[in-house]
C-alpha positions in Angstrom: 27.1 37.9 104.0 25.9 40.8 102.2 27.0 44.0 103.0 23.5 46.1 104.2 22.3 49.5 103.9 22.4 49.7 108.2 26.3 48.3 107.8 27.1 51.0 105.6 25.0 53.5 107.3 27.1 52.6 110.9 30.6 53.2 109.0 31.7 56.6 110.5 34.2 57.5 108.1 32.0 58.1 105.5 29.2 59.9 107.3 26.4 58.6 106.3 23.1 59.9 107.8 19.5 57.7 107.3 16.9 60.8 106.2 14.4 57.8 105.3 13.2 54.0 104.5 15.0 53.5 108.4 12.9 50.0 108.4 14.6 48.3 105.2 18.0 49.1 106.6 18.7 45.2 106.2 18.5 45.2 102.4 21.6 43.9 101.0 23.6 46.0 98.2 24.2 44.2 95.3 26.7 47.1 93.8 26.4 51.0 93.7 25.4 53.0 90.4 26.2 56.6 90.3 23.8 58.6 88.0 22.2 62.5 87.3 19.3 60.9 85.3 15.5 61.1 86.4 14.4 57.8 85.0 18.1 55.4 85.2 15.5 52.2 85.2 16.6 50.7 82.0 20.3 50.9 83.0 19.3 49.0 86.4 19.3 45.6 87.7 17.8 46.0 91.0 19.1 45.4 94.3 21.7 48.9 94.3 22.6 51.4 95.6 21.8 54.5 93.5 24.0 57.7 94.5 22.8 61.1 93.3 23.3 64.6 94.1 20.3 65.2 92.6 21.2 68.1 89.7 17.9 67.4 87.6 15.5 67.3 90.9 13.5 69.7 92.8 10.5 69.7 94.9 8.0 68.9 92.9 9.8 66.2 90.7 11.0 64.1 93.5 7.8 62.2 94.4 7.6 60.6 90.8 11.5 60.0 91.0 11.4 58.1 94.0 8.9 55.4 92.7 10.4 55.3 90.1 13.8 54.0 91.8 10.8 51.6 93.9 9.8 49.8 90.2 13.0 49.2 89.2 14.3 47.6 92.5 17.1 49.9 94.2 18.1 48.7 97.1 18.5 52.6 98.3 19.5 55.7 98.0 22.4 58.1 98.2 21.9 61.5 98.0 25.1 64.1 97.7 24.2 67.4 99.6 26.3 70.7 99.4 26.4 70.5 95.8 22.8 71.2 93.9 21.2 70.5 97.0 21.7 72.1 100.7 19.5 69.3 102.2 17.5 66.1 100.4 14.1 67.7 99.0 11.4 67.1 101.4 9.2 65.8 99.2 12.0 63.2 98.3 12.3 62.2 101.9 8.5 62.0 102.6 7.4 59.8 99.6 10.9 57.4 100.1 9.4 56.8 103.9 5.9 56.1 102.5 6.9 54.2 100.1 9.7 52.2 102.5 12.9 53.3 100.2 16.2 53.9 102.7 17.5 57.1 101.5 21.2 57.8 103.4 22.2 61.8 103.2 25.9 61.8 101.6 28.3 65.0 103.1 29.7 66.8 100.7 33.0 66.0 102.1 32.3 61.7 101.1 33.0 61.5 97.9 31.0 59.0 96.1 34.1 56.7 94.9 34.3 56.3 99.1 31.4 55.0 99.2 32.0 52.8 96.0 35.0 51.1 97.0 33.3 50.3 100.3 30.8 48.1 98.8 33.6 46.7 96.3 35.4 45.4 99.0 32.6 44.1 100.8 31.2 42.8 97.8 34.4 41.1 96.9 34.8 40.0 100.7 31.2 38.2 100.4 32.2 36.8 97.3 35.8 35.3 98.6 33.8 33.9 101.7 31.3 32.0 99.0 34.1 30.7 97.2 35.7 29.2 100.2 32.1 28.1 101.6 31.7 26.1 98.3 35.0 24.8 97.8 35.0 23.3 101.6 31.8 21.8 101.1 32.6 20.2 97.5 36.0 18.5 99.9 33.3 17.4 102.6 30.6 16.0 100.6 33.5 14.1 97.7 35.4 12.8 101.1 32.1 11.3 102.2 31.0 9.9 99.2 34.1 8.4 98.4 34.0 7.0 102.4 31.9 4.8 103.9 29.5 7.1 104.3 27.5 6.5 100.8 24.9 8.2 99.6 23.2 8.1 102.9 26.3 9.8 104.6 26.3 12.2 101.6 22.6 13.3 102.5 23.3 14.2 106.1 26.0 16.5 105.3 24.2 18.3 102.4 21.8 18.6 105.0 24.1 20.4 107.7 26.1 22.3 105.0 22.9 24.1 104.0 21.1 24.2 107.1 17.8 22.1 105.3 16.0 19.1 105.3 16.9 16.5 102.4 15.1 13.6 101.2 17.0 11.1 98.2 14.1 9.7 96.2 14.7 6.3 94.4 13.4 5.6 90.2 10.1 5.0 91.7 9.6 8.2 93.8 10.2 6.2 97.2 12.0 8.0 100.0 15.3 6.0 100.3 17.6 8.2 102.6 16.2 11.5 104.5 18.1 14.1 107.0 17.0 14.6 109.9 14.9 11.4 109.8 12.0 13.4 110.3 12.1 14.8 107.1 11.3 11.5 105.6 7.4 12.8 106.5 8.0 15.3 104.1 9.5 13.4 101.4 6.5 11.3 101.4 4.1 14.4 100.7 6.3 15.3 97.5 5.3 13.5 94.5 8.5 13.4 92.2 7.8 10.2 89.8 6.5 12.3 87.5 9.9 15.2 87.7 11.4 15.5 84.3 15.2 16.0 84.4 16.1 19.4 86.1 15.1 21.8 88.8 11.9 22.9 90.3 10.9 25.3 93.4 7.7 24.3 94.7 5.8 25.2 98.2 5.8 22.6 101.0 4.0 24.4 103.9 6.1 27.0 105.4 9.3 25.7 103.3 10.6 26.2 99.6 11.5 23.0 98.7 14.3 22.6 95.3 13.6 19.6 93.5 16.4 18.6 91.3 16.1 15.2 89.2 20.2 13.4 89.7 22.1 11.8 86.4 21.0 8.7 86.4 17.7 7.9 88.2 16.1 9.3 91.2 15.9 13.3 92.8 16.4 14.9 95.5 14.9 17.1 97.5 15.9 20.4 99.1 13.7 22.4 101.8 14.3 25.0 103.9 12.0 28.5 104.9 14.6 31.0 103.3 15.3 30.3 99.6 18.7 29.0 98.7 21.4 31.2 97.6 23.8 30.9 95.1 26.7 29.2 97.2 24.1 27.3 98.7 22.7 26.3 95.3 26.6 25.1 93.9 26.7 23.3 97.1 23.2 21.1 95.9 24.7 21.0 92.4 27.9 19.3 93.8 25.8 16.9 95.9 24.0 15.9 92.9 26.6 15.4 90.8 28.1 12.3 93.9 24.5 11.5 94.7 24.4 10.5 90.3 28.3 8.9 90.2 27.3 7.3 94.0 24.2 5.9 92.8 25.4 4.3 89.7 28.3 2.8 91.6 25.5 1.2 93.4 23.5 0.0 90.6 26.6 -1.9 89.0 27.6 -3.6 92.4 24.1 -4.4 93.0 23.9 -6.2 89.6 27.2 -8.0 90.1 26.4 -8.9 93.7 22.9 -10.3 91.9 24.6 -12.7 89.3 27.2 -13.7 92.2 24.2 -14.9 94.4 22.1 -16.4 91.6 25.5 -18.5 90.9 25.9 -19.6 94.4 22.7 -20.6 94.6 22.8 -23.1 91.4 25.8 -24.3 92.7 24.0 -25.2 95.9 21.4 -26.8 93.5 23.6 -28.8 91.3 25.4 -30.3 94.9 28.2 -28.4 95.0 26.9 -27.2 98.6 30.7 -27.0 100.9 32.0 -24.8 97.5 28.9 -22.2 97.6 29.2 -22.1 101.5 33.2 -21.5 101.1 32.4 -18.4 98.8 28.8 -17.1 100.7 30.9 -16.8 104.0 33.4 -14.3 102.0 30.2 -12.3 101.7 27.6 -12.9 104.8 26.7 -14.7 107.7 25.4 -18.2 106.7 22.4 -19.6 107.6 22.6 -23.0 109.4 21.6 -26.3 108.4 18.8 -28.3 108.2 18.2 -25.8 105.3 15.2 -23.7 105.6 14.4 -22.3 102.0 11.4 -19.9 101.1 10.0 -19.8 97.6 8.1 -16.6 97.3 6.3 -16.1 94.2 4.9 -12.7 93.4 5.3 -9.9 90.5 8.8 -9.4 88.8 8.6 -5.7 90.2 7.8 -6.6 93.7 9.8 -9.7 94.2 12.9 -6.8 92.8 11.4 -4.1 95.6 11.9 -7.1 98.0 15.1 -8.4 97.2 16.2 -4.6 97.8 14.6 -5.1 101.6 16.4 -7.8 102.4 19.4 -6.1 101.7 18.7 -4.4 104.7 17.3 -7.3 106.8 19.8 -8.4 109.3 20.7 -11.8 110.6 21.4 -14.5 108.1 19.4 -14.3 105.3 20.5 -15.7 101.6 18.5 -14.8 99.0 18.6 -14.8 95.2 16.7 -14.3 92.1 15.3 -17.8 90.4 13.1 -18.0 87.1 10.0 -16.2 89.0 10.5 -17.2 92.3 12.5 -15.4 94.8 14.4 -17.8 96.9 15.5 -17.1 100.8 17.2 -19.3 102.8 17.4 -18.2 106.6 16.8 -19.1 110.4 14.2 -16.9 110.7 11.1 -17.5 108.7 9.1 -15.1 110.4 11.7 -11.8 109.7 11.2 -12.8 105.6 7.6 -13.1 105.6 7.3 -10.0 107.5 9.4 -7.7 104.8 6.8 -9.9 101.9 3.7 -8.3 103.4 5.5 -4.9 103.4 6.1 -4.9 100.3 3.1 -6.3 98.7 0.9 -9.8 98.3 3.2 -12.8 97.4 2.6 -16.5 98.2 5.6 -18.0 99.7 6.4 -21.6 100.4 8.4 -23.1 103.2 10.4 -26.5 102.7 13.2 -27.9 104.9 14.9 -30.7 104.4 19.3 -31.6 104.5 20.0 -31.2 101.0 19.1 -27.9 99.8 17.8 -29.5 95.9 15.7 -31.1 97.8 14.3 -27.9 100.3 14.0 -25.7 97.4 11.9 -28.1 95.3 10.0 -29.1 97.9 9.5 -25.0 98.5 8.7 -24.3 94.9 5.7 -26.8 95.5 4.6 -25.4 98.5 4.5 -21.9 96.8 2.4 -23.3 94.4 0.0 -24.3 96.4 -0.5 -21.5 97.8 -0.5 -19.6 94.9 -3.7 -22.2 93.3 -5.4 -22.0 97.1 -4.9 -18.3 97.0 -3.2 -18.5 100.8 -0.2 -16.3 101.3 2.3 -19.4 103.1 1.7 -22.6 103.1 4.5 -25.0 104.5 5.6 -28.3 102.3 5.6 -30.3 105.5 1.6 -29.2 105.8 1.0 -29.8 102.4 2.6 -33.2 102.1 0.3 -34.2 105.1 -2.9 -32.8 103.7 -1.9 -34.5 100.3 -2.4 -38.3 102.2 -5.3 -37.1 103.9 -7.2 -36.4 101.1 -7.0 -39.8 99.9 -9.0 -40.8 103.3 -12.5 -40.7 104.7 -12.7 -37.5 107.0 -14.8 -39.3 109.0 -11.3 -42.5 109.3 -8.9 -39.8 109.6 -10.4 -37.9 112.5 -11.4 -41.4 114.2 -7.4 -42.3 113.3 -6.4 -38.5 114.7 -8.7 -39.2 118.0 -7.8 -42.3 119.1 -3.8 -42.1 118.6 -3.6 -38.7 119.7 -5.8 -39.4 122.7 -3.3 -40.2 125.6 -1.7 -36.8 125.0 -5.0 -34.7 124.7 -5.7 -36.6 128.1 -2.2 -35.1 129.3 -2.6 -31.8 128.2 -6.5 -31.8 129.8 -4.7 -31.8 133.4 -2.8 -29.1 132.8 0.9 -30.7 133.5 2.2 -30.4 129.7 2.2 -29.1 126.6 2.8 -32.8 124.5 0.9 -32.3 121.4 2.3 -28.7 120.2 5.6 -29.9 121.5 5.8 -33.3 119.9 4.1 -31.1 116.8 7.3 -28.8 116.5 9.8 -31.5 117.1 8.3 -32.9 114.0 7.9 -30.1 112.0 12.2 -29.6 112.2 12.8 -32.9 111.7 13.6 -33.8 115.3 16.1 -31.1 115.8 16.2 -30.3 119.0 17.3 -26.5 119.4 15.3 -25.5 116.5 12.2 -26.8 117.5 13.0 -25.7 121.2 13.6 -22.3 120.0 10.8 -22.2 117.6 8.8 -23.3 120.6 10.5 -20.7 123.3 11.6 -23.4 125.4 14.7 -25.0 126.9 15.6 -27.7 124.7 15.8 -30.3 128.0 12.2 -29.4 128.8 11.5 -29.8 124.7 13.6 -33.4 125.1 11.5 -34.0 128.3 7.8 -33.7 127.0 8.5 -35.1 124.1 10.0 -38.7 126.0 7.3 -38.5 127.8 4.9 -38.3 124.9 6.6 -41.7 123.5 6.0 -43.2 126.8 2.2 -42.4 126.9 1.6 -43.1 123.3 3.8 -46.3 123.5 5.3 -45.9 120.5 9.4 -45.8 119.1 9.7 -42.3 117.7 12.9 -43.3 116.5 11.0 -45.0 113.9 10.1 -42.8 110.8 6.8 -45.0 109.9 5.8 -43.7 113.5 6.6 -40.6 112.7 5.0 -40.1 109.7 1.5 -41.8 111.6 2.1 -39.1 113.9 2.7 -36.1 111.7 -1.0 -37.1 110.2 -3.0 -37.5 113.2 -1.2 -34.0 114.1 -2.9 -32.4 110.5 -6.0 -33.3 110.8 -8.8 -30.6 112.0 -11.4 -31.9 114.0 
């Protein structure tokens, strides 16, 4: 830290005395200029502290001297007494407290080189302490980077090393990573798609907020009340600079890990089913047969925003990129649709079947279905069934829907079962019991139960697939 007028003022060896400006004691020194002149302005910076022992001043010059020193940015003043001076002019001290300028009385027996080398060492002190701040943060932030901790782990420490919120910002301006969490609320009121490359300061309520574009693709953003300073600055530079090499990293194993699904999944087309599984299990968790394969069509730039998602979706979930479909195969229907509508309006076919040629065909037709119907899901199973019905009569198909249906509709009206919806999902997964029983939330030996007993009442073999596919028909049609 800086070393302050007050901190100077309270080192007794040098004697200083505060005659003025006693409220902007906390300025920082920036360095200490010795000079006789009236008007030193254009041989300032701003931010020092000016010693003087005033030969050129008197009482009636001093007013105009002192603003002066105010325009051009002095941190404060030294004046020397005992030399051209007894005491500081009055009129010095009067307009220095008006105007808010620290003035410090300097004994004749301090020389000025005292008060010099103090600020040198402290100067040089602040400056060693910097050097060490940044080059421990540039090992903390490389250490995570090059860890497990990725660009998200990389964001959280920036965040603590520079006591600020952070927010990472993807091509597209999303918010992709934020530290604390909560700062993700003020990512999203930033609008950085437009950023050209570089830095930018801009006001975010309370905060100053440093917007700097990365390498590559993306920004990031910085925010905190007080501004930056210039270690903290290096210490955003270096985090840049891993966020750009991180990021890229990224990208290329993201590609690779995109050609490596898109190749399993022909091989699962083409049959080779037991090689793609061999390999997929070196990567994932594999989703169990019957295969259940989604077709999702939807716009080259969404169907890219959701294949990111499902990065991030757990359970198991394999997807890959096909002409312009994006194919998932997973247990759980449900969790895929769920990131779809997140991420914008697709129409997304569900097949299952045991080969997976067959599932993802029958999935491509169901997706476009929905796509001509203009419905967001629509299953193959459903639209196989509403395909046969509308080659009949509404009128035959609900009489053909009433009557064979009609002994379970008469069990369900007492209240002692559940055997349409059950025998319904036992269909829909291809009589596979824990599937359907879990679909359906209930214990496969009560699933097993109602749906004997809905063979009993309808007196029929459902062993038999012509009964079965009788039965899937009366279940589709809508009274």
């Amino acid at each position: 830290m800086a070393l302050t007028l007050r901190a100077l003022a309270d080192e007794r060896p040098l004697g200083l005395r505060v005659v003025a400006g006693a409220a902007a004691l906390e300025r920082p020194i920036g360095w200490v200029h010795p000079t006789e002149l009236t008007d030193p302005q254009a041989f300032l910076e701003g931010g020092e502290l000016l010693l003087t022992t005033g030969l050129a001043l008197d009482e009636a010059t001093s007013a105009a001297y002192v603003r002066r020193l105010v325009e051009a940015g002095v941190a404060g003043l030294g004046f020397g007494v005992g030399l051209s001076h007894a005491r500081v002019p009055e009129a010095l001290v009067t307009t220095a407290d008006e105007v808010g300028l620290p003035v410090l009385e300097v004994p004749r027996k301090t020389p000025f080189i005292a008060i010099t080398r103090a600020v040198s060492r402290a100067v040089a002190a602040d400056e060693y302490a910097a050097t060490v701040r940044v080059g421990r943060a540039q090992q903390e932030l490389t250490r995570t980077a090059v860890g497990k901790g990725g660009a998200g782990g990389v964001v959280r420490r920036l965040a603590r090393l520079v006591d600020a919120w952070v927010v990472l910002f993807d091509s597209a301006g999303r918010v992709t990573e934020a530290a604390p969490a909560a700062a993700r609320a003020h990512g999203e009121r930033l609008d950085v798609a437009g950023l050209r490359a570089g830095t930018r300061v801009v006001p975010l309520g309370d905060d100053e907020v440093v917007l700097q574009t990365l390498h590559t693709r993306g920004a990031l953003a910085v925010g905190r009340k007080e501004p930056l300073d210039a270690p903290g600055r290096h210490i955003v530079n270096t985090a840049v600079s891993l966020l750009s090499l991180a990021l890229e990293q990224d990208r290329a194993q993201h590609a690779a890990l995109s050609r490596l699904r898109t190749g399993l999944l022909e091989l699962l087309v083409a049959g080779q089913e037991d090689l793609a599984l061999d390999v997929l299990r070196t990567v994932q968790e594999v989703p169990p047969r019957p295969w259940t394969v989604l077709a999702l069509s939807g716009a080259k730039g969404q169907r890219n925003v959701l294949y990111d998602r499902l990065e991030t979706v757990a359970g198991q979930v394999f997807f890959a990129h096909r002409d312009a479909l994006l194919v998932a195969v997973t247990d759980d229907v449900d969790r895929v649709v769920t990131a779809a509508q997140g991420v914008g309006e697709f129409h997304v076919g569900v097949a299952e079947a045991d080969g997976f040629a067959t599932a993802l065909h029958q999935a491509g037709e169901a997706a476009a279905a929905a796509r001509t119907t203009g419905v967001p899901l629509v299953r193959y199973a459903d639209h196989a069934g509403r395909g046969l019905l509308g080659l009949l009569e509404p009128e035959a198909a609900q009489a053909f829907s009433a009557q064979l249906l009609a002994p379970l509709r008469a069990f369900d009206a007492t209240g002692r079962g559940d055997l349409e919806t059950s025998l319904r999902g036992w269909l829909e997964h291809h009589g596979h019991w824990d599937l359907a029983a879990t679909k359906l939330g209930v214990h496969r030996h009560t699933l097993r139960n109602r749906v004997t007993k809905a063979g009993e009442l309808l007196g029929r073999d459902l062993d038999s697939p012509g009964v079965r596919a009788e039965l899937w028909l009366a279940l589709q049609v809508r009274s």
